[in-house]
C-alpha positions in Angstrom: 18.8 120.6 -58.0 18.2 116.8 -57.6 14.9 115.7 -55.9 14.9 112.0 -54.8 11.7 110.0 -55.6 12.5 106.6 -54.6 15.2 105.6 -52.0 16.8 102.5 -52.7 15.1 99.9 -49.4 11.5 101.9 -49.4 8.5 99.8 -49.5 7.0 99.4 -52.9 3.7 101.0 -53.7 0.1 98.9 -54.9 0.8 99.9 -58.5 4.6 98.5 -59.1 3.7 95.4 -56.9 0.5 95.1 -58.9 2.6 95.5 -62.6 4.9 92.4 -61.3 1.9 90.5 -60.7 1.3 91.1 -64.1 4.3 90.8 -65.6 4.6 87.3 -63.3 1.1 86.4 -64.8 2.1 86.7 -68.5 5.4 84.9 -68.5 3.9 82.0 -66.5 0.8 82.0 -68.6 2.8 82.1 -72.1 5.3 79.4 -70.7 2.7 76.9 -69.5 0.6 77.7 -72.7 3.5 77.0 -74.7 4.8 74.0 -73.5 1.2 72.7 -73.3 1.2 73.4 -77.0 3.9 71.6 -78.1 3.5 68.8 -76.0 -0.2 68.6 -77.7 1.8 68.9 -81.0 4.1 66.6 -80.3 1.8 63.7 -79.1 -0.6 64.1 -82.4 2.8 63.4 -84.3 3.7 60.9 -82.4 0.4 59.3 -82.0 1.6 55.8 -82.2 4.3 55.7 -79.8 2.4 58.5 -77.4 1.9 57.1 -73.8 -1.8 56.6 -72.9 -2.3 59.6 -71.3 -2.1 63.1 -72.7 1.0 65.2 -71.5 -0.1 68.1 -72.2 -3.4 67.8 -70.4 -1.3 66.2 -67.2 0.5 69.9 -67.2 -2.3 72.0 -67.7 -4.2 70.5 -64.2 -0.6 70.6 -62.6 -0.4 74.3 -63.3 -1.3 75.8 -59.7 1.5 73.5 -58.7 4.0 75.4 -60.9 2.0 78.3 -59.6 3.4 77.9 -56.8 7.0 76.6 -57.2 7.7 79.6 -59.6 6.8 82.0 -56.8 7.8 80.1 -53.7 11.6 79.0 -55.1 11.9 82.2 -56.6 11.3 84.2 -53.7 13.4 81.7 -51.3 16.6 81.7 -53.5 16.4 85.1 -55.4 14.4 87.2 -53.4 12.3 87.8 -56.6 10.3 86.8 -58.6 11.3 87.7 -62.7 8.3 90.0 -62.4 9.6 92.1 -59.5 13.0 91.5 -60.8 11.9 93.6 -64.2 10.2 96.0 -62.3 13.3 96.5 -59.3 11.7 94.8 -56.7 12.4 92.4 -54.0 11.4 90.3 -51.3 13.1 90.5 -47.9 12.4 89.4 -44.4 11.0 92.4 -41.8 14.2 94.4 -41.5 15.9 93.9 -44.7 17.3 89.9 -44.1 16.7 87.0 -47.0 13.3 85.2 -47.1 13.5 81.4 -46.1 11.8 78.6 -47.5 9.4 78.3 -44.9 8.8 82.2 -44.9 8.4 81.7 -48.6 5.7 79.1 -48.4 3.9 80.6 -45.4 3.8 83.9 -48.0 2.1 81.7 -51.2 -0.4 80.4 -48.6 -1.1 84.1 -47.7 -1.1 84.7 -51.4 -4.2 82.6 -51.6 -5.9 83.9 -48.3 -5.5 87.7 -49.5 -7.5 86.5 -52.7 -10.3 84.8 -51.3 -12.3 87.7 -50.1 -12.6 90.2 -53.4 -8.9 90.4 -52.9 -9.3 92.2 -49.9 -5.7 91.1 -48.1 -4.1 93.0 -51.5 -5.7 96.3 -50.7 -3.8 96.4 -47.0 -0.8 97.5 -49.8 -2.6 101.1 -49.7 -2.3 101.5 -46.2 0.7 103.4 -44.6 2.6 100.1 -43.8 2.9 99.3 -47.9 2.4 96.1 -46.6 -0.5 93.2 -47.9 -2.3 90.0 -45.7 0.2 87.7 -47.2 3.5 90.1 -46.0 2.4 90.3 -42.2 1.6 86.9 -42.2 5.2 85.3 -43.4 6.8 88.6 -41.9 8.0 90.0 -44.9 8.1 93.4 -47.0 9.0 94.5 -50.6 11.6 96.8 -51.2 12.6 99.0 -54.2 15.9 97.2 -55.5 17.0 100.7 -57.5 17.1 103.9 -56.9 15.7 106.4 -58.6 16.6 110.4 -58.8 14.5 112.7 -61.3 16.0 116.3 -62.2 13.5 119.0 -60.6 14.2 122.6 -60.9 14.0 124.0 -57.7 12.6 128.1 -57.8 16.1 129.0 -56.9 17.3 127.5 -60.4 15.6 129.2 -62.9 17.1 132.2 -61.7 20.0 131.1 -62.4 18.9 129.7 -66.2 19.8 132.8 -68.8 16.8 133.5 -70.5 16.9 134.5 -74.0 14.9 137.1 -75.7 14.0 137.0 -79.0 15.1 140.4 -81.4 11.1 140.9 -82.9 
């Protein structure tokens, strides 16, 4: 009666890795945003005693910095990032083992090489492997972290439903 859609281990598919992007994307881009904005704030207010540079603007050209911190620590001492994390995915070494620091760099760095081409080393997520540029480079894979089991009647089952017939 059970059909299972998603095994718990299998290989995430372009959309759900594409939706952690996302999701990734707007809590980095809100938190940054944020902080830049009250540090702005906070310096107008404090005009006077403000050091003679702006914070604010100091964070907003270290961003790709944070960029990459928030994906490289994240991957190297949770396996995900909050993104994949909301969406039940994870990181993991060829075969199912934890992703290293190293491994977790090496992966960033074949973040940016999958972009520079119209995003090219992304769309290897289509093929058979589930697997982009970035993922063969640093030899790692994303897994589903939950699994998931939808109801389907099978043919066999309605027979067994009583059907009910109306008295008009």
């Amino acid at each position: 009666m059970t059909a299972l859609v998603r095994v718990k281990g299998d290989r995430a598919g372009f959309v759900t890795r594409l939706a952690a992007l996302a999701a990734d994307t707007i809590i980095l881009w809100v938190a940054l945003r944020g902080t830049v904005a009250f540090l702005l704030v906070a310096e107008h207010a404090l005009r006077r005693f403000a050091p003679p540079f702006s914070l604010g603007k100091l964070l907003f050209v270290s961003a790709p910095v944070i960029v990459s911190l928030y994906n490289v620590v994240f991957w190297w001492l949770k396996g995900q990032t909050p993104g994949k994390w909301l969406l039940g995915l994870r990181v993991v070494a060829l075969g199912g083992g934890k992703v290293g620091l190293g491994r977790a760099a090496v992966r960033f760095v074949g973040y940016l090489f999958s972009a520079l081409p119209f995003y090219l080393g992304f769309l290897w997520i289509l093929g058979p492997e589930r697997r982009g540029f970035h993922d063969r480079l640093a030899g790692t894979e994303v897994v589903y972290t939950r699994r998931l089991v939808r109801e389907l009647p099978t043919p066999s089952d309605r027979r067994l439903v009583p059907r009910r017939y109306s008295a008009a």
